[in-house]
VMD Tcl script that draws the C-alpha trace (Angstrom):
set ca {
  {14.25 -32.18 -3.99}
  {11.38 -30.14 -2.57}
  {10.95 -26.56 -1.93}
  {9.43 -25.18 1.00}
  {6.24 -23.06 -0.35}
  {6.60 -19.10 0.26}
  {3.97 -18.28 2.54}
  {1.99 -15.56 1.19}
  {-0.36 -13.04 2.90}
  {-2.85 -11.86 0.57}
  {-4.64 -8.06 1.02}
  {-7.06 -7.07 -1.39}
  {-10.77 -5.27 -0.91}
  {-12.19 -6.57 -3.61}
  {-13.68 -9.94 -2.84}
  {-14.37 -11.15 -6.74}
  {-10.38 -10.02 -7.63}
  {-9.22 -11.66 -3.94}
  {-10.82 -14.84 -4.69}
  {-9.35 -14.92 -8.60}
  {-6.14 -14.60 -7.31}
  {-6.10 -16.55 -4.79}
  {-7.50 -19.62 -6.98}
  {-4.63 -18.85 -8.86}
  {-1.90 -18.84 -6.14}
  {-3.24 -21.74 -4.71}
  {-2.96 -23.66 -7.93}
  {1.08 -22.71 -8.14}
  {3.07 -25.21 -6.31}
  {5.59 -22.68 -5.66}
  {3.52 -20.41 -3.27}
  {1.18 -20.95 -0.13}
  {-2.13 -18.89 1.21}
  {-1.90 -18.50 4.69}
  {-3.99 -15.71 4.66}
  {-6.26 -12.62 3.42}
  {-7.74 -9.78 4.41}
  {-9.43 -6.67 2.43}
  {-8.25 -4.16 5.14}
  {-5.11 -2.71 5.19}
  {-5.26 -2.50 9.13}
  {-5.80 -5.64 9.64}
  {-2.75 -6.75 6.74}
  {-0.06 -5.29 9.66}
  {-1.89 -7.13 12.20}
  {-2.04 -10.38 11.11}
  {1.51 -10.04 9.95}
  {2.21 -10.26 13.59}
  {0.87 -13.37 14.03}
  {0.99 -15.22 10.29}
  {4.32 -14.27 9.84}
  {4.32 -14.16 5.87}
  {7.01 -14.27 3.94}
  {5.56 -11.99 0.95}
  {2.62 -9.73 1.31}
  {0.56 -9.32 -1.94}
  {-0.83 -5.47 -1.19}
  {-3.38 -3.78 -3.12}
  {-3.12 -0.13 -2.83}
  {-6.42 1.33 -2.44}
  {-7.94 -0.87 0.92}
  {-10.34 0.84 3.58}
  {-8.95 1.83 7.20}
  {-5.71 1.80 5.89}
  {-4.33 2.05 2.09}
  {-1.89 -0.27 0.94}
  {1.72 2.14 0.91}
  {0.93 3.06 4.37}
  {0.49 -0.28 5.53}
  {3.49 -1.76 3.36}
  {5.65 1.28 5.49}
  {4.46 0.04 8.71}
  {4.97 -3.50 7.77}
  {8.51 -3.29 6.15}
  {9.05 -0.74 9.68}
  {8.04 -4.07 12.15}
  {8.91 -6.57 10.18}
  {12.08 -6.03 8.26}
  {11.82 -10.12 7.38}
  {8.75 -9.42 5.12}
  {8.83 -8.83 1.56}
  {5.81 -6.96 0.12}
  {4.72 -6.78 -3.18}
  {2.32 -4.36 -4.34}
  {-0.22 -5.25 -6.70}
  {-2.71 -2.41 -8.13}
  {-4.50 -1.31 -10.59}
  {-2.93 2.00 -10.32}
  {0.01 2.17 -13.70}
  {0.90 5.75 -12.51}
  {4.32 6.85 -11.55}
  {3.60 8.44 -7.92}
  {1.99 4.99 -6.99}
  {4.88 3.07 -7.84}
  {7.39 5.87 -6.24}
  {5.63 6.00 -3.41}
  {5.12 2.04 -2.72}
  {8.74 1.71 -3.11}
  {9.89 4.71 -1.14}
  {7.61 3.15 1.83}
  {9.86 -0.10 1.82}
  {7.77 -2.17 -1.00}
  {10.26 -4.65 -2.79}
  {8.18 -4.77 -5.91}
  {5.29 -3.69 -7.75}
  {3.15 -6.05 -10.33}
  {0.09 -4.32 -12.53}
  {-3.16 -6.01 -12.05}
  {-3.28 -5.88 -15.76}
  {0.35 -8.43 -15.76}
  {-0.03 -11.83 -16.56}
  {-0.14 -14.33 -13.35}
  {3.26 -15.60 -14.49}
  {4.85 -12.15 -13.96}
  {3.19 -12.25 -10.07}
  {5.21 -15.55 -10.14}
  {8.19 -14.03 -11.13}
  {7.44 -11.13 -8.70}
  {7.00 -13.28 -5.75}
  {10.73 -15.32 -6.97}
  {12.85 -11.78 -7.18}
  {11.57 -10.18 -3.82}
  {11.91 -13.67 -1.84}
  {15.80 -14.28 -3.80}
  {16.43 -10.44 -2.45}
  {15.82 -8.53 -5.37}
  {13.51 -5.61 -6.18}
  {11.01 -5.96 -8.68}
  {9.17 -3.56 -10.71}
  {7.14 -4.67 -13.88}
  {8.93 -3.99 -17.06}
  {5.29 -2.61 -18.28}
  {6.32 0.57 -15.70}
  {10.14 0.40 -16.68}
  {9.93 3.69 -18.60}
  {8.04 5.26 -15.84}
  {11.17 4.57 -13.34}
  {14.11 5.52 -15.67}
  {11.94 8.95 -16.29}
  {11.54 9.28 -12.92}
  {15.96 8.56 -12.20}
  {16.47 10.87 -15.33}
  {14.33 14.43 -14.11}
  {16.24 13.43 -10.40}
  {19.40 13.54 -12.10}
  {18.56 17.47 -13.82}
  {17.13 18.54 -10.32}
  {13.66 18.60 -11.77}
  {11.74 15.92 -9.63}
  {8.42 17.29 -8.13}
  {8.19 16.77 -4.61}
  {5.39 14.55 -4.20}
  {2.72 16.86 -2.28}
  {1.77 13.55 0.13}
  {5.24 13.72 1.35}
  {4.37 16.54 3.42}
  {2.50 14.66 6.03}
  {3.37 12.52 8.63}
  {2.69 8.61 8.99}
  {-0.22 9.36 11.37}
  {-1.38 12.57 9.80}
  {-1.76 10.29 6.58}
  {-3.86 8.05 8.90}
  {-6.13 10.44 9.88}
  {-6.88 12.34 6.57}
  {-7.73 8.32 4.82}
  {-10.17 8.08 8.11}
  {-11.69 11.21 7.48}
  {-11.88 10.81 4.04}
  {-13.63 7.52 4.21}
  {-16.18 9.76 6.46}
  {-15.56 8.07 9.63}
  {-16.18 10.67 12.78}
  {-13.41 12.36 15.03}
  {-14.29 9.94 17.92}
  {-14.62 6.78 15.23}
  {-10.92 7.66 14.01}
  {-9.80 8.05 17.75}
  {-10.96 4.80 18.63}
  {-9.36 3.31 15.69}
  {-6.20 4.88 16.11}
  {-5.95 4.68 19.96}
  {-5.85 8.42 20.51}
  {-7.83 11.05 22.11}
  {-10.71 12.93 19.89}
  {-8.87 16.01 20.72}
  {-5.62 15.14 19.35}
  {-7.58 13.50 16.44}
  {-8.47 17.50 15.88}
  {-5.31 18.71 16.27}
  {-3.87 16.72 13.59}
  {-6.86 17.60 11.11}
  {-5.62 21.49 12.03}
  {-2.38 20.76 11.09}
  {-3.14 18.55 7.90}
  {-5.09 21.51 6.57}
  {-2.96 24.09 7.71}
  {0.44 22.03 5.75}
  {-2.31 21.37 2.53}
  {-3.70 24.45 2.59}
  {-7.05 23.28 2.60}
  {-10.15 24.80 4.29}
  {-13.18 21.55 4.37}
  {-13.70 18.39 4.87}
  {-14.47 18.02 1.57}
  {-10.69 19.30 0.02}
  {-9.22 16.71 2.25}
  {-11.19 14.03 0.92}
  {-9.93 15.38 -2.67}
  {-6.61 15.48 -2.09}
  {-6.64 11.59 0.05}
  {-8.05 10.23 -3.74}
  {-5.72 12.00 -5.29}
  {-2.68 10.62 -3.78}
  {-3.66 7.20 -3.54}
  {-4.86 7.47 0.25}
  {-8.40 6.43 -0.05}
  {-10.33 5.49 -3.57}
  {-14.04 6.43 -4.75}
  {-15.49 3.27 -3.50}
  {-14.25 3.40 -0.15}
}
mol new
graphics top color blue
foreach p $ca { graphics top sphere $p radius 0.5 }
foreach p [lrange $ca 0 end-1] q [lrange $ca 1 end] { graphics top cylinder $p $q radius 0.2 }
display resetview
């Protein structure tokens, strides 16, 4: 008996690593490419009208990084799995991706079988995290458990604040991230106020910082 293919939406900026995998993916008989994109903006769009089941996310993409888009996505489409895939190994990454709504979260570095088995545990319901990051997550439940979890110091900022400081970072203008966010210049400036008044932070320059610190923007965007 035949399966019906899970429809995957692929987001990655890199075109050399989007291509491998996709040659890959499209090779499986188990999984179909209706899509890619290597802007996270554009990955919640064309969820609208692709309709994935699974969305293979990188985390550091332009416009938009990959958690924030995954929380927007899992937010409007409840019916979507997404499964980050990044080169990042460290803890916050994978805390973060999951506490936006990501079902799982596969290593470049993994073997393509592992995205396989990825892609089968989110689509049968199941949260996935590679057993290459297991320690990371029973660390993480352990310091919870004695009250001594760090709050993580992006959790201070709102969805659209988070927006604005991976714009800014990424050196686009007031009136560019206005016009890419649909809002006026001057609210644009009120939320940079804010930003740095909640971080603490005095330039342009500190925000940028603190965005590639915390997985909002990377060097090369």
């Amino acid at each position: 008996m035949s399966t019906t293919p899970t429809r995957v939406l692929l987001a990655e900026d890199h075109v050399i690593v989007r291509l491998g995998i996709r040659a890959l993916l499209d090779a499986s008989e188990e999984v179909q490419v209706v899509g890619e994109t290597s802007n996270g903006r554009e990955a919640v769009d064309l969820c609208r009208s692709l309709q994935p089941d699974v969305v293979l996310m990188d985390v550091a993409m332009p416009e938009l990084n990959g958690i924030d888009a995954a929380r927007q996505i899992t937010t409007s489409y409840p019916n979507i799995q997404v499964l980050i895939l990044s080169m990042h190994g460290e803890q916050q990454y994978l805390y973060e991706s999951l506490r936006a709504g990501a079902r799982g979260y596969v290593p470049k570095a993994a073997a393509f079988t592992e995205l396989l088995v990825g892609i089968r545990e989110v689509m049968a319901g199941h949260r996935y995290v590679s057993p290459s990051l297991a320690d990371a997550v029973i660390e993480d439940y352990v310091r919870r458990g004695k009250g001594d979890a760090v709050p993580h110091e992006g959790n201070q900022l709102s969805g659209r604040e988070r927006e604005v400081i991976q714009l800014i970072a990424e050196g686009h203008s007031s009136a560019e991230v206005a016009s890419a966010l649909f809002i006026s210049v001057r609210t644009v400036d009120t939320h940079r106020h804010n930003i740095m008044q909640k971080l603490k932070i005095r330039s342009v320059a500190g925000l940028t910082k603190f965005a590639i610190r915390n997985g909002l923007c990377s060097l090369n965007s």
